[in-house]
Residue, then its C-alpha position, 0 to 999 in steps of 0.5 A: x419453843x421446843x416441848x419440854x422433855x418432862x419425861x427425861x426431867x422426871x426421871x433424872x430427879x426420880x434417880x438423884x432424888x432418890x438416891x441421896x435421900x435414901x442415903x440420909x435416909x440410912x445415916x438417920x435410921x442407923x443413928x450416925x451422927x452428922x460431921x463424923x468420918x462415917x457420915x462424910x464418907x457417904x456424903x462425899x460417896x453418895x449423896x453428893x454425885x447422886x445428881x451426875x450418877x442420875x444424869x448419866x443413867x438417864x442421858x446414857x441409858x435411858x435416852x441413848x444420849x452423850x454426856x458432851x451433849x451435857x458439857x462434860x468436854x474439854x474441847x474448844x473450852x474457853x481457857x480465858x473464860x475458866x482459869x481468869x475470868x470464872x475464878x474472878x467471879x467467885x472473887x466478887x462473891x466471896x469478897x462480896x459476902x465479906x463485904x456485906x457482913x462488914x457494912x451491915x455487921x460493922x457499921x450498921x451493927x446488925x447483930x445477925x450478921x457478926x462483924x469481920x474480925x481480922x485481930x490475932x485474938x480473934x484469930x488464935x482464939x478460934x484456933x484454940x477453941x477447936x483444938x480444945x473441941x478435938x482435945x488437941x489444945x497442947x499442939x499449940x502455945x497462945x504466947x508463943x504465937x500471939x508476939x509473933x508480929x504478923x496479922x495472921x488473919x490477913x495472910x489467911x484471906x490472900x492465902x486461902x483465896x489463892x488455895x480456893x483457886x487451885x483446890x476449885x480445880x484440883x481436890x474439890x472438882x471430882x466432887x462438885x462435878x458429882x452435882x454439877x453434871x446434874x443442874x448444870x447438865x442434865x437440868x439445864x440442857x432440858x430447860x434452857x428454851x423456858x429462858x434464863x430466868x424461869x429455867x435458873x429459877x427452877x434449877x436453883x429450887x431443885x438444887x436447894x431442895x435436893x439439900x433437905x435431908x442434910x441440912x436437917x442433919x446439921x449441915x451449913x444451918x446446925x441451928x436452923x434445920x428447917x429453916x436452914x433449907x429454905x436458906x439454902x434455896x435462896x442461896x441456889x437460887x442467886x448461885x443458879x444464875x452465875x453457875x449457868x452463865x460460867x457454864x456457857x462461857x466456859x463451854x463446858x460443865x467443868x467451868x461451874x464445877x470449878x467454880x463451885x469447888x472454889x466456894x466450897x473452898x470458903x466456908x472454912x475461911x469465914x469461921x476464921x474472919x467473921x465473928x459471932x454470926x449467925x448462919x442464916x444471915x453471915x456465912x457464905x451460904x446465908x444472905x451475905x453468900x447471896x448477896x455475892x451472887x447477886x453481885x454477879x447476877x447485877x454485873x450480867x444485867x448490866x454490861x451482859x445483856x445479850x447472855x440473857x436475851x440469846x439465852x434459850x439460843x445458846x448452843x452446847x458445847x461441841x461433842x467430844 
């Protein structure tokens, strides 16, 4: 087995570490409240690409090396594997989250979990609120909307998944591949001889950390933001092992980033289909998120065998 490079390991998690805590740092000492357009300009500036800024000072300047030899190529990608199969995959997440809210929230009525609410009350009732949050309320008349004879949370899942598709690609991919570059790069690069399970297991607990500061501010846990981070270590975690398998079929890092920036997609859509949940158990971060995951993470164990034996084998992408 090769010897672990914690000197390179050491230093990337010093710069992304560093970097996004000392921009939560900034928000929480200049009292910027979380969820306002100064707040998520640095987080979208700063905090998020902190793990692709640190990977490309470390790979580039600190060891001499290419960020190919990180993922970052487009060349003898596997097209099959990143514009079907890997959106397939964030399918079986997505609607297995959903799913688990339905079966533990419906039907064996857990509180915690909320209920999947597909009814035009639930729906424009939603609606409502946050427009009358952001005093927009006039925008909209319930009466007018509520005869219209369509089921509007429906339209909402087939649409929004296919927009989770493209926007995966297209909007969001600049900003996950700021994360991704990082665990998927970088990190796995560096640990892919301990093996699939001890290397994911790491990557998804640095991934999971590396979220504290933000979600003590408010971030995917308002109401939980100490327990939120351990929520969002779990969640890393299970994700960890399904980003790391795009990863390699993809034959390139933009394959997770893609991936991630579908899931990120989603978020939006829960609050819209699943009512009264609680965060830590139905969104998709929470345990119905990594019960999604796991779904994947079981189809692997299952019909995919080989990926998990080769794992520490597997070769990188070509250099561009």
């Amino acid at each position: 087995m090769p010897e672990t490079n914690w000197n390179k390991i050491n230093q990337f998690l010093t710069f992304a570490f560093g970097i996004a805590w000392a921009t939560a740092l900034y928000m929480r000492f200049s009292h910027m409240l979380y969820g306002s357009a100064e707040s998520l300009t640095l987080v979208a500036l700063l905090y998020m690409p902190a793990p692709a800024i640190a990977a490309i000072i470390v790979q580039r300047f600190f060891h001499n090396g290419t960020l190919a030899e990180l993922g970052l190529t487009i060349k003898n990608v596997s097209r099959k594997w990143g514009f079907f199969y890997t959106p397939l995959l964030y399918l079986v997440c997505f609607l297995g989250s959903l799913g688990m809210v339905g079966l533990l929230g419906n039907i064996f009525h857990i509180p915690q979990f909320g209920h999947l609410d597909f009814s035009n009350d639930h729906f424009w009732g939603f609606i409502k609120e946050t427009l009358e949050t952001q005093g927009k309320s006039g925008l909209l008349s319930m009466d007018q909307v509520k005869n219209m004879n369509i089921n509007f949370a429906s339209v909402l899942l087939i649409v929004g998944i296919l927009m989770a598709y493209i926007v995966g690609f297209t909007i969001n991919l600049p900003f996950t591949l700021g994360e991704e570059l990082g665990w998927r790069g970088l990190l796995q690069k560096e640990t892919q001889h301990w093996g699939f399970w001890k290397s994911n297991l790491f990557i998804g607990s640095i991934w999971g950390l590396w979220h504290g500061p933000i979600i003590m501010m408010g971030h995917n846990f308002p109401n939980y933001p100490v327990i939120g981070i351990g929520m969002m270590v779990l969640f890393c975690i299970a994700l960890s092992f399904v980003q790391s398998y795009i990863r390699f079929k993809t034959r390139t890092v933009l394959g997770p980033a893609a991936f991630h920036g579908m899931i990120n997609a989603s978020s939006g859509m829960t609050l819209l289909l699943i009512a009264s949940p609680n965060e830590l158990f139905g969104s998709i971060a929470g345990l119905a998120g990594v019960f999604g995951a796991l779904l994947v993470l079981g189809y692997i164990l299952i019909f995919d065998k080989k990926f998990i034996v080769e794992y520490r084998g597997l070769e990188p992408p070509p250099s561009v």
